[in-house]
C-alpha positions in Angstrom: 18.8 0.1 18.2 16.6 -2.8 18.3 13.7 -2.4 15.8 9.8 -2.7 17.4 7.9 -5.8 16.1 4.2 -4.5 16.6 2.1 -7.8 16.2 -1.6 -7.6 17.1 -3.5 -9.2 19.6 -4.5 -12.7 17.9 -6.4 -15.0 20.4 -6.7 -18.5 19.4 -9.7 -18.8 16.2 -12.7 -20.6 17.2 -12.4 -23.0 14.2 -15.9 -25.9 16.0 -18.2 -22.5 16.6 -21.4 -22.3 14.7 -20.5 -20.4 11.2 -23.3 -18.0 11.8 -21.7 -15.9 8.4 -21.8 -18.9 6.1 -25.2 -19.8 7.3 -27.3 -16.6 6.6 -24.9 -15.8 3.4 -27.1 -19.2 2.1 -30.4 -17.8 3.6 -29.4 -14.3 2.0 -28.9 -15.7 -1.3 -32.3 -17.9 -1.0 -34.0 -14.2 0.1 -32.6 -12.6 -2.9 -33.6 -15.4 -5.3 -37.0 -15.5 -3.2 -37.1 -11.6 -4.5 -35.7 -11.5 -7.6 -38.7 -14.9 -8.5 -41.6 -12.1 -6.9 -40.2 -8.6 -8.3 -39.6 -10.5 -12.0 -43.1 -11.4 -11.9 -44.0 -7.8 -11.0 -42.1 -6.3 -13.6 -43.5 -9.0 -16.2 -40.5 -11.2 -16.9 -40.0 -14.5 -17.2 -39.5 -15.8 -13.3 -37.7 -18.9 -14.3 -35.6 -17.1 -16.4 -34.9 -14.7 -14.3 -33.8 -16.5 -11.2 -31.8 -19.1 -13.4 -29.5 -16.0 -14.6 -29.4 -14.7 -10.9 -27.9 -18.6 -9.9 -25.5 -18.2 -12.7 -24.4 -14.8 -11.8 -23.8 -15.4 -8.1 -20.7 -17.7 -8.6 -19.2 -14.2 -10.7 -19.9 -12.6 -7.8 -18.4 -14.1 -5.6 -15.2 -14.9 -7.4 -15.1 -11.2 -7.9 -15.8 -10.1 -4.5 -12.8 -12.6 -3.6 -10.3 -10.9 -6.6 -10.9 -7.8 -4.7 -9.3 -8.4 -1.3 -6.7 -10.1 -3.6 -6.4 -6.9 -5.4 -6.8 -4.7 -2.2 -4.1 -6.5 -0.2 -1.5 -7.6 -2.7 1.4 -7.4 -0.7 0.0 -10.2 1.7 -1.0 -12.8 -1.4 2.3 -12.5 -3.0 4.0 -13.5 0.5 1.5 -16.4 0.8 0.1 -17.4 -3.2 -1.7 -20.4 -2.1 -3.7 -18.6 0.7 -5.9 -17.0 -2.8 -7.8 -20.2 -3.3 -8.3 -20.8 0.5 -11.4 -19.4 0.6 -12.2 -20.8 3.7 -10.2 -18.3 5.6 -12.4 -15.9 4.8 -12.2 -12.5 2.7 -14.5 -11.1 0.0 -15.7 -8.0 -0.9 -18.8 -7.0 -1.9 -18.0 -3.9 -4.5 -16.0 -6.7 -6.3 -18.9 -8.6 -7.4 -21.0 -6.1 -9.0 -18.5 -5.2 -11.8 -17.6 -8.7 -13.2 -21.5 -9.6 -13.0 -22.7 -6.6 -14.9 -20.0 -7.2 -17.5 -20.9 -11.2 -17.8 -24.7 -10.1 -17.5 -24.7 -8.6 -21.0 -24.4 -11.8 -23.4 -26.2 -14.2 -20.7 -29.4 -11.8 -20.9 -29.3 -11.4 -24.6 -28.9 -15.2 -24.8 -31.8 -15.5 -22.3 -34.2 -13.6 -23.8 -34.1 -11.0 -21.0 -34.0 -6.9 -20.7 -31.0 -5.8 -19.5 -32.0 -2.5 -17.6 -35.3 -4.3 -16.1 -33.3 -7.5 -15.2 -31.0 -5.3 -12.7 -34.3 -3.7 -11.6 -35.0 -6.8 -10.1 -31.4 -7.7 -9.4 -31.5 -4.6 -7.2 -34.1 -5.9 -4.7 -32.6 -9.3 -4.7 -29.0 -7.9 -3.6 -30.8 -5.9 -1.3 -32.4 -8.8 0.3 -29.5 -10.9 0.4 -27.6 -8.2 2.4 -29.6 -7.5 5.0 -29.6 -11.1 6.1 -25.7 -11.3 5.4 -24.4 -8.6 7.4 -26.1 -9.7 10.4 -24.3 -12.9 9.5 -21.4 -10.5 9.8 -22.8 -9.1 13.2 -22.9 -13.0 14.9 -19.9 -13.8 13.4 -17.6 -10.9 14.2 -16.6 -9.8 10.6 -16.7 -6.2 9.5 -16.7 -4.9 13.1 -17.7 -1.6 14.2 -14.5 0.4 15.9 -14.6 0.6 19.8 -16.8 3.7 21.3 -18.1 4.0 24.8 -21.2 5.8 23.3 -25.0 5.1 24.1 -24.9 3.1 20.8 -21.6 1.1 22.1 -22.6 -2.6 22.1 -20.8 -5.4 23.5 -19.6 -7.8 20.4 -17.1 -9.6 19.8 -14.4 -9.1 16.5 -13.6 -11.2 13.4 -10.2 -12.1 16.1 -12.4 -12.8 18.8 -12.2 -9.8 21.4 -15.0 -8.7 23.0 -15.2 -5.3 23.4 -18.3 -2.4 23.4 -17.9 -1.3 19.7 -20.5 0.1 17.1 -22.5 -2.0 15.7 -21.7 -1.7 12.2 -23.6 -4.7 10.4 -26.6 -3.8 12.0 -26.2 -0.2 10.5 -25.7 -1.5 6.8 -28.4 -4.1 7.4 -30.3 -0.9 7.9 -29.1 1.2 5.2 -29.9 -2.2 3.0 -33.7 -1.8 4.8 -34.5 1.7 3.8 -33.2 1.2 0.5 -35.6 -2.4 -0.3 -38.0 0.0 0.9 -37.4 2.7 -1.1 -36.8 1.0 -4.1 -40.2 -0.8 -3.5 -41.9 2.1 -3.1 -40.5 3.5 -6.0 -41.0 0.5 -8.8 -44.1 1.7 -10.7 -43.5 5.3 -10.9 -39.5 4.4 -12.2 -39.1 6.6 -15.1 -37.0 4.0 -17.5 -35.5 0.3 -17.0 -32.9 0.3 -14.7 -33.5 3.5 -13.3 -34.3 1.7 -9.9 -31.4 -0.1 -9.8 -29.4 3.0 -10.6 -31.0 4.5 -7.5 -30.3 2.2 -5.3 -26.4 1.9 -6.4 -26.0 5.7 -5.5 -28.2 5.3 -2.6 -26.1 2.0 -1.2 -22.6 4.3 -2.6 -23.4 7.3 -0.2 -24.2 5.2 2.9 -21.2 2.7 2.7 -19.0 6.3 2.2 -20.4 7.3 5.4 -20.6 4.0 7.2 -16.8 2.6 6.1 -15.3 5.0 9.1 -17.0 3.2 11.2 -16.1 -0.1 10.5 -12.7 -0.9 13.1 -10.5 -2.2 10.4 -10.7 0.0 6.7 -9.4 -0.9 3.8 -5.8 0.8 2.5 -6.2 4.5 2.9 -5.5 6.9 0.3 -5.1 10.8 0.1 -6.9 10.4 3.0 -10.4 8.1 2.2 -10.1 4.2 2.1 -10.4 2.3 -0.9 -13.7 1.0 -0.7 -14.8 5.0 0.1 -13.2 6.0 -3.7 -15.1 3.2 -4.9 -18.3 4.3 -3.0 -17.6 7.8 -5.0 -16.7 6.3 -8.5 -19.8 4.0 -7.7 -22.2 7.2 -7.1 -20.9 9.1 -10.5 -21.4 6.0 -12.7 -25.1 5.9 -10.7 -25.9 9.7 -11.5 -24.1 9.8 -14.8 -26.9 6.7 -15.6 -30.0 8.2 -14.0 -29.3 11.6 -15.8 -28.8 9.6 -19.3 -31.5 7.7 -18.7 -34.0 10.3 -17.4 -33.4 12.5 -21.1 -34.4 9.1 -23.0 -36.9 7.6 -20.9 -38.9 4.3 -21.7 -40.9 1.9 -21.0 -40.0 -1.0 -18.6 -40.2 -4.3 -21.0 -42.4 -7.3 -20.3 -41.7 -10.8 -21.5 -45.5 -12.0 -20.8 -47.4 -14.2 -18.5 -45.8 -15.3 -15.4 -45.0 -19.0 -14.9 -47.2 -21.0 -13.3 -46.6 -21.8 -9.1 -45.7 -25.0 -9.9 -42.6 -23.8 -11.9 -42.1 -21.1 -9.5 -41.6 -23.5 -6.3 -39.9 -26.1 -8.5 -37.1 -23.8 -10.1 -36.8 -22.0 -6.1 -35.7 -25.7 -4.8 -33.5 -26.6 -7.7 -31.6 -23.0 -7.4 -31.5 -23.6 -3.2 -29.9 -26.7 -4.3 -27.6 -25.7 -6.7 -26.3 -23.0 -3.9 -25.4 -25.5 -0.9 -21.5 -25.7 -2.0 -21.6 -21.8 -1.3 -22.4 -23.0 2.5 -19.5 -25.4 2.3 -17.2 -22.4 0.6 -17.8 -20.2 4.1 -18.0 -22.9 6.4 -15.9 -21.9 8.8 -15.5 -17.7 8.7 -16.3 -14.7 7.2 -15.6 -11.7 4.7 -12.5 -10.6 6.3 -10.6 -12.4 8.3 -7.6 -12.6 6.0 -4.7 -11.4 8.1 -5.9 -13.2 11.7 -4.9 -16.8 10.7 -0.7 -16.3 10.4 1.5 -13.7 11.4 1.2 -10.4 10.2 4.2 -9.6 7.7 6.7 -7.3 9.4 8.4 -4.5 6.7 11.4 -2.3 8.3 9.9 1.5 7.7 12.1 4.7 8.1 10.7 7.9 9.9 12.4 11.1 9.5 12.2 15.0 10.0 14.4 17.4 8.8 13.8 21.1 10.4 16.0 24.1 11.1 18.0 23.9 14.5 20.2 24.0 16.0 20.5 20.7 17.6 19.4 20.6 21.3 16.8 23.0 20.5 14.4 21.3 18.6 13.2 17.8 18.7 11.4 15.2 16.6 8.6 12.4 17.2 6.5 10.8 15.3 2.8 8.8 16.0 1.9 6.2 14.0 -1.9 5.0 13.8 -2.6 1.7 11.7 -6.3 0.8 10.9 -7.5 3.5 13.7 -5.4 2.4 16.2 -2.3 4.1 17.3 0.4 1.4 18.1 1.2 0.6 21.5 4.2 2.5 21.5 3.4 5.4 19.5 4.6 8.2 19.3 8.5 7.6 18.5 11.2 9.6 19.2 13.1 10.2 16.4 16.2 10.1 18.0 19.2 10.4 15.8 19.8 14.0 14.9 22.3 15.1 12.6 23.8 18.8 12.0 23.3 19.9 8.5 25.4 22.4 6.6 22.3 24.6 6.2 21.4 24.7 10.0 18.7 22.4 9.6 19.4 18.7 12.0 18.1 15.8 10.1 16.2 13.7 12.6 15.4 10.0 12.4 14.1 6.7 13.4 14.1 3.1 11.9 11.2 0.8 13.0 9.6 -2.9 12.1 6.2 -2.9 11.7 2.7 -5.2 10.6 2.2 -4.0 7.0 -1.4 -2.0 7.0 -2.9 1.5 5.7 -1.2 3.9 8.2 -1.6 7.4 9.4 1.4 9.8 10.2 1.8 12.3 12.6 5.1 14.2 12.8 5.5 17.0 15.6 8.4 18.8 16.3 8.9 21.4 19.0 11.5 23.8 20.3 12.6 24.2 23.7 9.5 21.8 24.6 7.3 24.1 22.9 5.2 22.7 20.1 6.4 24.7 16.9 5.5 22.1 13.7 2.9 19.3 12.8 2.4 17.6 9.5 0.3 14.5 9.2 0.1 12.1 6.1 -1.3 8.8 5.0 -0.2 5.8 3.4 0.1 1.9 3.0 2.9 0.0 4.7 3.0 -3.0 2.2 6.9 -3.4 0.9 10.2 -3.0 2.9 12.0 0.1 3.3 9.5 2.2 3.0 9.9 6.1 3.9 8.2 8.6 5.8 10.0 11.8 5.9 8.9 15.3 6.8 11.1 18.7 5.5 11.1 22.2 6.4 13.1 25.0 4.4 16.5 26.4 6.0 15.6 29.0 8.2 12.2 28.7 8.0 10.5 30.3 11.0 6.7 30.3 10.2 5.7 26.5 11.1 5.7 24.9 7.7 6.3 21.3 8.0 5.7 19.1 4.3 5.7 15.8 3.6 8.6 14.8 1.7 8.3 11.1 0.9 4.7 9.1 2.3 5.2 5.6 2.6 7.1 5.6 -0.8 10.6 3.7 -1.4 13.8 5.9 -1.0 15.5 4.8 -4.2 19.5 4.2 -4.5 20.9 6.8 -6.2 24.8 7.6 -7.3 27.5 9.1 -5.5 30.8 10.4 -6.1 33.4 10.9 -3.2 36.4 12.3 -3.2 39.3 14.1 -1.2 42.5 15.6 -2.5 45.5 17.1 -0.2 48.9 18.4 -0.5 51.8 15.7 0.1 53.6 17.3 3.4 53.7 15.6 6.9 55.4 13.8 7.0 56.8 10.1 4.6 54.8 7.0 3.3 51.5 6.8 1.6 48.4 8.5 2.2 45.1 6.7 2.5 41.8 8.0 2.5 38.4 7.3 3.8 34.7 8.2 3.6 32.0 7.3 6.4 28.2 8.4 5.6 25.6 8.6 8.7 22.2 8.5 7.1 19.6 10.4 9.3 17.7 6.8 10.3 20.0 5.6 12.7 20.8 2.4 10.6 24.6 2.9 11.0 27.8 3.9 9.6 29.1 3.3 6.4 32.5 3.6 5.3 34.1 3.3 2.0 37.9 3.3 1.1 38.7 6.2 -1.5 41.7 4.7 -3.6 44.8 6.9 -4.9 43.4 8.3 -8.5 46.8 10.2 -9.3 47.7 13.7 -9.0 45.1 16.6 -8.8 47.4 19.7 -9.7 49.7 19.9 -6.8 47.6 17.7 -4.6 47.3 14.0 -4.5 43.4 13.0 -5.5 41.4 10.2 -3.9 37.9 9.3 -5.3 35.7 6.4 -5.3 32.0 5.4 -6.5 29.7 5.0 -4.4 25.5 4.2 -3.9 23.2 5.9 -1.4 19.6 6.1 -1.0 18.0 9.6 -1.7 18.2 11.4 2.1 20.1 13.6 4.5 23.8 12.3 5.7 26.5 13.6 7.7 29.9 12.9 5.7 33.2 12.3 7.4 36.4 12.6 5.5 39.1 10.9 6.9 43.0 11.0 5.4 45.8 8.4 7.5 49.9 8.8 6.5 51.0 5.4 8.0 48.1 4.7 10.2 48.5 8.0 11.9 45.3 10.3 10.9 46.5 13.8 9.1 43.2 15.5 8.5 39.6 15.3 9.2 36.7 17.3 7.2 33.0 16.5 8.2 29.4 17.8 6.4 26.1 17.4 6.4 23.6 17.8 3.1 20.7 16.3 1.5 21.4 13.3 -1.4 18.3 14.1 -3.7 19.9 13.7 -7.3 22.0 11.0 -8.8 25.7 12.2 -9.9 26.1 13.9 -6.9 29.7 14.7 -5.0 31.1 15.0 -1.5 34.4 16.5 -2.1 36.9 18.0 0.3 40.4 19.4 -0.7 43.2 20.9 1.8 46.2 23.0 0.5 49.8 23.1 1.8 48.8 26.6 2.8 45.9 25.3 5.1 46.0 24.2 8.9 47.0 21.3 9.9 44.6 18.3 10.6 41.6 20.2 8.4 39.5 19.7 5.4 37.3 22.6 3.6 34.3 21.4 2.1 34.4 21.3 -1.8 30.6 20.1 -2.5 28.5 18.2 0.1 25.9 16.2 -1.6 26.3 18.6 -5.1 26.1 18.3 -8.1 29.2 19.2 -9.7 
């Protein structure tokens, strides 16, 4: 079988158009510090202050928001190390910058003189600010894309690869969320109940909208048990918030005030100097945007195994499988799972191997009888190493539909074997030899190991050899040759789940000729 080599579309990157995202990331970060100068002066801190911490904080940021995708897409980094520090290509996240900054905020306030809980109150409408204008940097730039829809609220834009199709117009929606939320928290600043309570409002606001928005967006971030990463962060991100507001509702508080405000003079002067000190962040993103990571080179191909175990018999039932990767099934999805083997148990082991881009991945097993649809499982994973395994299972003689996911995306590990064969010495003169051949249920071959003479077995002569498999379902072939010339044949089929375990056939001299009877098929002994 030839493997499938699923690479996306990738038309040729626009490396001379205008880098709208790097552009309005600047005039975001000038809004914010524009905000965070007003807001500090309407909480009564010290606007220089303020806004100096702010420019200090925003390279944490965005060194964090960067460790994120590093995080989030390991697999890809470790291929290509220097590709971290090539910041140019694009890829940062914004839930990485919040954590490192609040963590690094603690000693800079106290060494600045500044409230920590009133601090993020400002910091809250400054992010908030900065957003809006960012993600419709993302918008004109093609980054965080909406998926394709032929909806009334379809739009014709293009994607962070450059095709142009009617999608949703995701940016524009978070720029909205990011809106209603400046409002809000606007509206809300004198009546908040205790420093920081604003800013805790606006994290759980933010938290449920990007949970509800990150669906939208045409390529998500690795999927688990069934929500993306940046959705369990969204939740962990709205139980800190809540856990805060409710702590900090029972102790209430005052909002503290530094004193005066600076005069305008310092104001404007400490506004240009921080504008300034920000240009290299427009060199950083000159050419694209927050996540465009995986458009510049090939995607990495890993092989992955599909597989379905069900009762039979075979030429009843059948197995395929559909595989969807970042909300799009691939092109030639669904697969037949084509190799079928007969299992000792009735069951017929059905399998397929295939290459494919590593991504976050969504699998859809069916299986149906006599063309009639009789099982469907689905499951969710990450392709990012090689070998991976998707495998479905139903019980022997199960006749109610059941259909469980066995192994998602996860590694089939090597595992022990023993085989063995032992037979009488008739038929004829010259010395026996014996072989084992094991047909794994992924259509990835045949192979066969040599089972050398161990010495008598009672009145039989034994055979037995060591051998490694990864944990599966095989059909086993025993095979004994006098002088080229084959004697006996003995075949099974089981499921290799445990170390230690044995596939052991024996004949007597009482038996018939040219057989094998099954000892233990994939047992332990």
């Amino acid at each position: 079988m030839t493997p499938l080599h699923m690479h996306p579309l990738r038309p040729a990157l626009p490396r001379r158009r205008f880098p709208w995202y790097a552009v309005l990331l600047y005039v975001g970060l000038l809004a914010a510090l524009v905000a965070a100068d007003a807001m500090a002066r309407r909480a009564g801190l010290d606007p220089v202050r303020t806004v100096t911490a702010m420019v200090l904080l925003i390279p944490v940021c965005l060194v964090g928001a960067r460790a994120l995708v590093v995080a989030l897409h390991w697999s890809h980094f470790r291929a290509r190390p220097a590709e971290i520090l090539r910041v140019e290509h694009g890829g940062a996240a914004m839930y990485g910058a919040l954590p490192p900054a609040l963590l690094l905020s603690a000693p800079l306030l106290r060494w600045m003189g500044l409230p920590f809980g009133a601090f993020w109150d400002v910091g809250a409408v400054a992010i908030l600010a900065g957003m809006i204008l960012t993600r419709l940097g993302c918008l004109l730039n093609g980054c965080c894309a909406g998926r394709q829809t032929h909806g009334l609220l379809g739009i014709r834009l293009r994607n962070a690869r450059g095709v142009v199709e009617r999608r949703l117009p995701n940016p524009v929606f978070e720029a909205l969320l990011g809106g209603v939320l400046l409002l809000l928290a606007v509206l809300l600043w004198n009546v908040s109940p205790f420093p920081g309570a604003v800013f805790l409002f606006v994290a759980s606001g933010y938290a449920v909208g990007r949970f509800l928005l990150e669906r939208l967006r045409e390529r998500r971030a690795p999927v688990v048990a069934g929500l993306g990463a940046f959705q369990w962060m969204s939740l962990g991100l709205l139980a800190a918030s809540l856990i805060g507001l409710t702590a900090g509702w029972s102790l209430g508080g005052e909002p503290a005030r530094l004193g005066a405000a600076a005069p305008a003079s310092a104001s404007s002067a400490h506004l240009f100097a921080s504008g300034l000190l920000l240009l290299p962040v427009l060199y950083l993103f000159r050419f694209l945007g927050c996540d465009l990571i995986f458009t510049l080179d090939d995607p990495i191909i890993h092989r992955v195994r599909l597989g379905a175990t069900v009762p039979g018999p075979v030429g009843e039932v059948t197995a395929e499988m559909k595989l969807v990767r970042f909300d799009t099934e691939l092109a030639a999805s669904p697969f037949d799972l084509t190799t079928a083997l007969p299992l000792d148990d009735g069951r017929v082991a059905f399998g397929i191997t295939l290459d494919v881009a590593e991504g976050s991945f969504v699998a859809t097993c069916t299986v149906r009888r006599n063309g009639v649809e009789e099982r469907v499982s689905e499951a969710s994973g990450e392709v990012n190493a090689p070998d991976l395994v998707v495998l479905f299972e139903a019980p022997a003689g199960d006749a109610t539909g059941v259909l469980n996911p066995r192994l998602v995306f996860q590694a089939a590990v090597p595992q022990s074997l023993v085989l063995g064969v032992a037979v009488p010495d008739v038929g004829g003169t010259g010395p026996f030899t014996a072989t084992m051949e094991l047909e794994g249920q992924f259509g990835e071959g045949v192979t066969t190991t040599d089972l050398p003479f161990v010495g008598p077995v009672g009145a039989l002569q034994g055979f037995q050899a060591g051998s490694e498999a990864t944990a599966g379902f095989y059909r086993a072939t025993c095979t004994v040759a006098r002088q080229g010339a084959i004697t006996r044949i003995g075949q099974c089929g089981g499921d290799h789940d445990a170390p230690g375990e044995e596939v052991a056939f024996r004949a007597v001299a009482a038996d018939p000729p040219n057989t094998l009877t099954t000892l233990r098929c994939f047992e332990l002994p």
